[in-house]
VEXDREN-2710 file (C-alpha; in Angstrom, 1 decimal):
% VEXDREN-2710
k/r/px/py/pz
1/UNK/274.2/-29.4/-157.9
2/UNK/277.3/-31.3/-156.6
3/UNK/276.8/-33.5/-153.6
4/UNK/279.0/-33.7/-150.5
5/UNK/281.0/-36.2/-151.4
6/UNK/282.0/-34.1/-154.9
7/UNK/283.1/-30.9/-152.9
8/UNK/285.1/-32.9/-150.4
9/UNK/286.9/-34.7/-153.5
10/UNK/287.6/-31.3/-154.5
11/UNK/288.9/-30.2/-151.6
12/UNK/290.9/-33.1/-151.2
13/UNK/292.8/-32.8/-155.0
14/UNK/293.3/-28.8/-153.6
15/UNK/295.1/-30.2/-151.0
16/UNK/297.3/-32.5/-153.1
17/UNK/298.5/-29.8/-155.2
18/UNK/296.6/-30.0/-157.9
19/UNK/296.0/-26.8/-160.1
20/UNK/292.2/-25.5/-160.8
21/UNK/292.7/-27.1/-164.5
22/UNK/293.7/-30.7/-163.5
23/UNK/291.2/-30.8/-160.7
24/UNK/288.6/-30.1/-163.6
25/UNK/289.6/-32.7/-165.8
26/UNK/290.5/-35.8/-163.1
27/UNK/286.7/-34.8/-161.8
28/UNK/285.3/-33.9/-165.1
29/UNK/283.5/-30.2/-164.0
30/UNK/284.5/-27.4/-165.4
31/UNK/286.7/-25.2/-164.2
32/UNK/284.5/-22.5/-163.6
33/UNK/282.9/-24.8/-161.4
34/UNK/285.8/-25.9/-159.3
35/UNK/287.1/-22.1/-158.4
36/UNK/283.2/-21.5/-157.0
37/UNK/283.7/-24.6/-155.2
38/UNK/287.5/-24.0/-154.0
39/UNK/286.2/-20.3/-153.0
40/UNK/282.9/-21.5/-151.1
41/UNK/283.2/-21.3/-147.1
42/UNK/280.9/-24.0/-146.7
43/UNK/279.2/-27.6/-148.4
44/UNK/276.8/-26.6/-151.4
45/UNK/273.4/-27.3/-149.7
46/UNK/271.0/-29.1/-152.7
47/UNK/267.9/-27.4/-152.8
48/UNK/264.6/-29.8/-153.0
49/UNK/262.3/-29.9/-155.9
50/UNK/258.9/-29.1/-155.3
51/UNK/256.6/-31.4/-157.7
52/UNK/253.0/-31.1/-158.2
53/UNK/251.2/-34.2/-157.0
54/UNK/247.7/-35.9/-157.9
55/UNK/247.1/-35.4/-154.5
56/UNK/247.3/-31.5/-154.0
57/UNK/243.8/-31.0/-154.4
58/UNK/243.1/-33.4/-151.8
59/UNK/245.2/-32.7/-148.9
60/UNK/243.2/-30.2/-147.0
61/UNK/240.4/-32.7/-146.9
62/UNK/242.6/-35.6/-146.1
63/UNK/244.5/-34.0/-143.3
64/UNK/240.7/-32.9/-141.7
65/UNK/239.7/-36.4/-142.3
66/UNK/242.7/-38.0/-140.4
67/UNK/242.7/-35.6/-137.9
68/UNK/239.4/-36.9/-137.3
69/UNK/239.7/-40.2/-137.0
70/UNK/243.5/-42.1/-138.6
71/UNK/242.2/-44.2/-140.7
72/UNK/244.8/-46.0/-142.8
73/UNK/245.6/-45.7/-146.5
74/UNK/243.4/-48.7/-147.6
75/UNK/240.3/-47.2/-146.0
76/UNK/240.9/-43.4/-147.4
77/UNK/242.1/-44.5/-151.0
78/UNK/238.6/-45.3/-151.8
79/UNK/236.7/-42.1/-150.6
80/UNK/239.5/-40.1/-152.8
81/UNK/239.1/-42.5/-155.5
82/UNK/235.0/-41.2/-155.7
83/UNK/236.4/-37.5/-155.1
84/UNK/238.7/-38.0/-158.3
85/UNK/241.9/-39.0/-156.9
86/UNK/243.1/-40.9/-160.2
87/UNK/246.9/-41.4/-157.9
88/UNK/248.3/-44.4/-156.5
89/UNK/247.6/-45.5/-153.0
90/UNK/251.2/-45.4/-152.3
91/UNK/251.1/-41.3/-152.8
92/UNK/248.5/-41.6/-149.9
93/UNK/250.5/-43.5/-147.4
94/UNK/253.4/-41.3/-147.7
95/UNK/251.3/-38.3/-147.3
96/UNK/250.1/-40.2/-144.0
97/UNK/253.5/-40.7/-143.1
98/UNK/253.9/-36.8/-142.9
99/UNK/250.6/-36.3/-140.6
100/UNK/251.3/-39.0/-138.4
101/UNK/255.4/-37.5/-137.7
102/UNK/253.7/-34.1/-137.7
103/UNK/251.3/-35.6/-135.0
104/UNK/254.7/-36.9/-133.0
105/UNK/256.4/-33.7/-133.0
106/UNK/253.4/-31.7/-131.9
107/UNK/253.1/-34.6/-129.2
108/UNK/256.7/-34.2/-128.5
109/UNK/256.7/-30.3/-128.3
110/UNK/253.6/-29.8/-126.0
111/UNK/254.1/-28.4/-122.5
112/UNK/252.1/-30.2/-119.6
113/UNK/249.3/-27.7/-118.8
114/UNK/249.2/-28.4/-114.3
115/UNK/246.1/-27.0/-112.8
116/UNK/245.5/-25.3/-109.6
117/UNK/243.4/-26.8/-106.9
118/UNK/239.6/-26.5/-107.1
119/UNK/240.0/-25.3/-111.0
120/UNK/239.1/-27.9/-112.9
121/UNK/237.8/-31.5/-113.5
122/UNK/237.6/-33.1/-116.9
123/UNK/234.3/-35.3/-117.9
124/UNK/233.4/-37.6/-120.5
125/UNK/231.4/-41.0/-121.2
126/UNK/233.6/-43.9/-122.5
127/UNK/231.6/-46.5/-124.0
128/UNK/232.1/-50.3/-122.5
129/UNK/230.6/-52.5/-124.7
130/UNK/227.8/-54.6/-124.4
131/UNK/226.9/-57.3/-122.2
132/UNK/224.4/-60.5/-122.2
133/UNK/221.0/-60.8/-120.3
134/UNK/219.6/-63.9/-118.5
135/UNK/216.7/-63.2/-120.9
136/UNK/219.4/-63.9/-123.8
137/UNK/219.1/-60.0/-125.1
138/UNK/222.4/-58.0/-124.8
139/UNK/222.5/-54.4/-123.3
140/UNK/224.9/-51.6/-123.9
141/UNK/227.0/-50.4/-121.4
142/UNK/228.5/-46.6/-120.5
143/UNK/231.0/-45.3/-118.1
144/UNK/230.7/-41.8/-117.0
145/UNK/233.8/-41.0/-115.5
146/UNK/235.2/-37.5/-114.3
147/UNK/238.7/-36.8/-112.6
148/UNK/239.7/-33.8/-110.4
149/UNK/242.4/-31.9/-112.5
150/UNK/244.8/-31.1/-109.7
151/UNK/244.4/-34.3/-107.1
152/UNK/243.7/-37.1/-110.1
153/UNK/240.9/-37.9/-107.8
154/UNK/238.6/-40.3/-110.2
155/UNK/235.1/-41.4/-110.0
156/UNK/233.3/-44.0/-112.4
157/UNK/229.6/-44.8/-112.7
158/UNK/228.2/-47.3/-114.8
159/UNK/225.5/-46.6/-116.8
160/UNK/222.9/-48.2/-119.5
161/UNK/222.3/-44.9/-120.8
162/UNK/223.5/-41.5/-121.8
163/UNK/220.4/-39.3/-121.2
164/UNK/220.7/-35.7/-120.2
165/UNK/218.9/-37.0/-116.9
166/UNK/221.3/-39.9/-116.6
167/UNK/224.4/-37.4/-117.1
168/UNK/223.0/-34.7/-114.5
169/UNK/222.6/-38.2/-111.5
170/UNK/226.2/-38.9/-111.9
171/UNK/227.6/-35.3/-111.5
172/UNK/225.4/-34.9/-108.3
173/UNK/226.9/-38.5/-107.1
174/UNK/230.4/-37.2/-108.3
175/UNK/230.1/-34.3/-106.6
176/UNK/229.1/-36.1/-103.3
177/UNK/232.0/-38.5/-103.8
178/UNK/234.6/-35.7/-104.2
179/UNK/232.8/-33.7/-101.1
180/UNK/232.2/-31.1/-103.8
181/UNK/232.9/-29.5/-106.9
182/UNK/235.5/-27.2/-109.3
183/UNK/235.2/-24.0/-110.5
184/UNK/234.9/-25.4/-114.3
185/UNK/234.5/-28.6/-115.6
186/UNK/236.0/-29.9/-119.5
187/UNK/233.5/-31.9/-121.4
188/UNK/234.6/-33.6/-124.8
189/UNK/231.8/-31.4/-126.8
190/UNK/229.6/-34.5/-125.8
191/UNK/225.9/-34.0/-127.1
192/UNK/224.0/-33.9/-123.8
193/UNK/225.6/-30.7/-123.5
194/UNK/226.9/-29.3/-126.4
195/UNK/223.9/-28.7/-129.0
196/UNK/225.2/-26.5/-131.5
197/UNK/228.6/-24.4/-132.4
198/UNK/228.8/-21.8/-129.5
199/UNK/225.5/-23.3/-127.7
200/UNK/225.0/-25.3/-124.5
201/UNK/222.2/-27.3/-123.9
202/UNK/220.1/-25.2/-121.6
203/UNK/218.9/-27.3/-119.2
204/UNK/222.1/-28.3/-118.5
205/UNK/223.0/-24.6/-118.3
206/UNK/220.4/-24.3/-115.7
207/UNK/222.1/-27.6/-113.7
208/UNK/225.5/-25.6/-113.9
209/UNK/223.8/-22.2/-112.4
210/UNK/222.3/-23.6/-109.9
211/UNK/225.9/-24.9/-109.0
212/UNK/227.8/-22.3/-110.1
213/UNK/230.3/-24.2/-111.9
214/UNK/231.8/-22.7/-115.5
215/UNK/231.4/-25.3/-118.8
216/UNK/234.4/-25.5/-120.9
217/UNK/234.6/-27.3/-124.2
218/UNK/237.3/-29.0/-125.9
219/UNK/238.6/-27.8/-128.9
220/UNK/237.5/-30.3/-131.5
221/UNK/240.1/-33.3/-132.9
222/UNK/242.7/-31.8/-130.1
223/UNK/243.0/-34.9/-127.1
224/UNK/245.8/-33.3/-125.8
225/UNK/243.2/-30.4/-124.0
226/UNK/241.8/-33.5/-122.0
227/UNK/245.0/-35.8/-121.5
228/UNK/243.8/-36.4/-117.7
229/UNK/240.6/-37.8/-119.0
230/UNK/242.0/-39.8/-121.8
231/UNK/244.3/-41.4/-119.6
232/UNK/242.0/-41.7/-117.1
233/UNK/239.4/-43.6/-119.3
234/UNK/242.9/-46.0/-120.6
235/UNK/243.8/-46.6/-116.6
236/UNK/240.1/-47.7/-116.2
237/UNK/239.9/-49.9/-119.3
238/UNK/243.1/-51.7/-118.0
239/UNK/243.1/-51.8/-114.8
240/UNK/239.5/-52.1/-114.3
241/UNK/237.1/-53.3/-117.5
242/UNK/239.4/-56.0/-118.9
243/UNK/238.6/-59.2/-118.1
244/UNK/235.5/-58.0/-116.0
245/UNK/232.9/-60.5/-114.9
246/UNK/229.5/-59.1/-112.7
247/UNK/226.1/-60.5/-112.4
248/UNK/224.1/-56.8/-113.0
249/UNK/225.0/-52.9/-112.9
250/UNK/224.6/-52.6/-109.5
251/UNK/227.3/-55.1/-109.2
252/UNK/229.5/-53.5/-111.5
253/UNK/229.3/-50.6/-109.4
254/UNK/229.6/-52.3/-106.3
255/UNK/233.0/-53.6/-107.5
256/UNK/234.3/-50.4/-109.2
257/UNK/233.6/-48.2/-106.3
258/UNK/235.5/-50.9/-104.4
259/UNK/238.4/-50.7/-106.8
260/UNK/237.9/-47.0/-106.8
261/UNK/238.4/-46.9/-102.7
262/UNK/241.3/-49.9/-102.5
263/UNK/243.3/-49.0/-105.9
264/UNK/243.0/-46.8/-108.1
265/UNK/242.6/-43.3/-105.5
266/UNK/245.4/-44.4/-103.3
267/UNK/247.7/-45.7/-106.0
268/UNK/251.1/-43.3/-106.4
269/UNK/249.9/-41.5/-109.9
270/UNK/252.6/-41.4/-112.0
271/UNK/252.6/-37.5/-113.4
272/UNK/252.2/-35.5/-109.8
273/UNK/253.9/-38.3/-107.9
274/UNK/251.5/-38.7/-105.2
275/UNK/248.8/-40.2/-103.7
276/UNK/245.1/-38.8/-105.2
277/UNK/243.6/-39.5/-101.6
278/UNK/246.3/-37.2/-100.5
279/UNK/245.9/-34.7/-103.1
280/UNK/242.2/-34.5/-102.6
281/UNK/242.8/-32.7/-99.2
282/UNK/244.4/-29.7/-100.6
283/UNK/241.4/-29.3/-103.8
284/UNK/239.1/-25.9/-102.8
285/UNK/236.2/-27.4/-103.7
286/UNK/232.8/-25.6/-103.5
287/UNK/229.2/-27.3/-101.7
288/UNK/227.2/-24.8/-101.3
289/UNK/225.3/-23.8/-104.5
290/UNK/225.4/-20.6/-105.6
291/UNK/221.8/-19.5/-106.8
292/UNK/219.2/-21.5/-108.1
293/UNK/218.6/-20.8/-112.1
294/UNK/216.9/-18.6/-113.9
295/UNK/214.8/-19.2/-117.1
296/UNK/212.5/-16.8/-119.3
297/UNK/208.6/-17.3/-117.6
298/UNK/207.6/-18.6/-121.1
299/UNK/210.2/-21.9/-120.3
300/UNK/209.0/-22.4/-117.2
301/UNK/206.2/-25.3/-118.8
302/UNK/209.1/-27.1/-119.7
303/UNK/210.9/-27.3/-116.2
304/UNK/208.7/-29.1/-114.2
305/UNK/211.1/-29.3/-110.8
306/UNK/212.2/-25.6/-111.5
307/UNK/208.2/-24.8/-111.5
308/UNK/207.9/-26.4/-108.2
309/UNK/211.1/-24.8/-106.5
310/UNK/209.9/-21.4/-107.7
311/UNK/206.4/-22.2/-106.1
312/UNK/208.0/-23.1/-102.9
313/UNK/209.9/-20.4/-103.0
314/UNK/206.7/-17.7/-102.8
315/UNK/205.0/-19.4/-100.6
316/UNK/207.8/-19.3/-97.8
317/UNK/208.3/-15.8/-99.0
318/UNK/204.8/-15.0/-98.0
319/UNK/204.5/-16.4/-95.1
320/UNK/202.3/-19.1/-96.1
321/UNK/202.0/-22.8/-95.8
322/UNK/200.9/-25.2/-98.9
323/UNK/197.2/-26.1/-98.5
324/UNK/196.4/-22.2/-97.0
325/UNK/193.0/-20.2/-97.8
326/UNK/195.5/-18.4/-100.4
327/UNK/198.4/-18.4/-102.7
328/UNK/200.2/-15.5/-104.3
329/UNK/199.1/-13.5/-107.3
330/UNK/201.9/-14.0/-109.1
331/UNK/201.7/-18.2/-108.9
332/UNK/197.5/-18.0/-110.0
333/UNK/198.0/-18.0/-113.3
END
């Protein structure tokens, strides 16, 4: 195949009055091959070879392993190398090359997905670091942090643990900070409430019933579904964590919700172009729940404050008062 530069020379000797047969022997192509090239409308276009590569058979699990987490070529070249990979590394780092431009253009091509107010709020835990004792014992330190999709309203609450009880506290404190809550709420697949492919955790479920709020999941290695939360968790790390001195977790707090309240709420955000204070106003956010949850009678044993609701619940039902002669049927056994 004949590159550009080769057809335009042929061309140009066309030009200059050259016949088919001189053109052929000042290039050295036949002449068969000048008349196709002297009758084509257009610049031969060289098609690319397609070789088989040592690393064929190992693609599909490399590009699921770097979508997971991007490592580099030094740190995969050894799990191949125990797989069978007999290549060289430097196969590896151009076939990261083409991930990591792929990765661009999708990044490049995606259309900014705008919310509606009172729709949604995005939710995750970012992990801190850990942090000395005055006994001389570090302790580790957790940020639950959830944004209102349409105002950018944030809140942050520091943590020592990730607990299923822990988790539910901060969404009832989120929700009194916003002055309510969203119709739905995007969690990174987190564990507290994600226990299986398809399955929520069902005590959280009953938490989200009794609210009346919808549980959406992130579709796994795709950031881009929560790109108000990641930058969220960035803005805090920056603007907020870095460079961070406090004597205790209540002090931590102290000074976020501060920060919170003097900077980060009422600062111009850059994507809507507005105040979150401002935008909060306009969010239809619900505070009333909706119905307390349900639960099978044989789950009840392990649902101690739902026991005790439901209790409460009959007795006002029946007109009675706790410590009466009598209690319902139904509660006796």
């Amino acid at each position: 195949m004949l590159n550009l530069d080769q057809f335009m020379n042929i061309r140009f000797l066309q030009k200059q009055g050259h016949s088919v047969r001189a053109i052929a022997r000042l290039t050295g192509h036949s002449r068969n091959t000048v008349r196709k090239l002297l009758r084509a409308t257009r610049a031969p276009i060289p098609k690319s070879r397609v070789r088989p590569s040592k690393l064929d058979p190992f693609k599909a699990y490399l590009t699921e392993r770097w979508q997971a987490h991007p490592l580099c070529a030094v740190r995969l070249v050894p799990v191949l190398r125990v797989l069978g990979f007999t290549g060289s590394s430097q196969i590896v780092r151009r076939f990261l090359q083409t991930l990591k431009a792929d990765r661009r253009t999708d990044q490049t091509l995606t259309v900014r997905f705008e919310t509606a107010p009172g729709e949604q709020a995005q939710c995750e835990w970012a992990e801190v670091g850990r942090y000395p004792q005055p006994d001389g014992t570090s302790v580790r330190v957790y940020a639950f942090v959830m944004v209102l999709g349409y105002a950018r309203y944030l809140y942050v609450e520091f943590t020592r643990s990730m607990t299923l009880a822990t988790l539910i506290r901060c969404h009832q404190n989120a929700f009194a900070f916003f002055g309510g809550w969203p119709r739905r709420i995007l969690y990174d697949n987190m564990r507290q409430v994600v226990v299986g492919p398809e399955r929520i955790n069902e005590r959280f479920l009953d938490f989200t019933r009794h609210h009346g709020f919808e549980v959406k999941r992130c579709r796994p290695y795709r950031t881009r579904t929560k790109g108000k939360m990641e930058s969220s968790v960035s803005y805090l790390r920056d603007s907020f964590i870095n460079a961070r001195t406090f004597s205790g977790l209540d002090d931590l707090n102290a000074q976020c919700r501060h920060w919170l309240g003097s900077v980060a709420n009422i600062r111009i955000h850059g994507t809507p172009q507005a105040r979150p204070c401002d935008r909060l106003i306009e969010e239809t956010l619900h505070s009333t729940p909706t119905k307390w949850p349900t639960a099978p009678r044989a789950t009840l044993a392990w649902r101690p404050w739902f026991v005790f609701i439901k209790v409460i619940t009959l007795y006002l039902h029946a007109g009675l008062a706790p410590g009466s002669a009598s209690m319902p049927a139904t509660t006796q056994s």
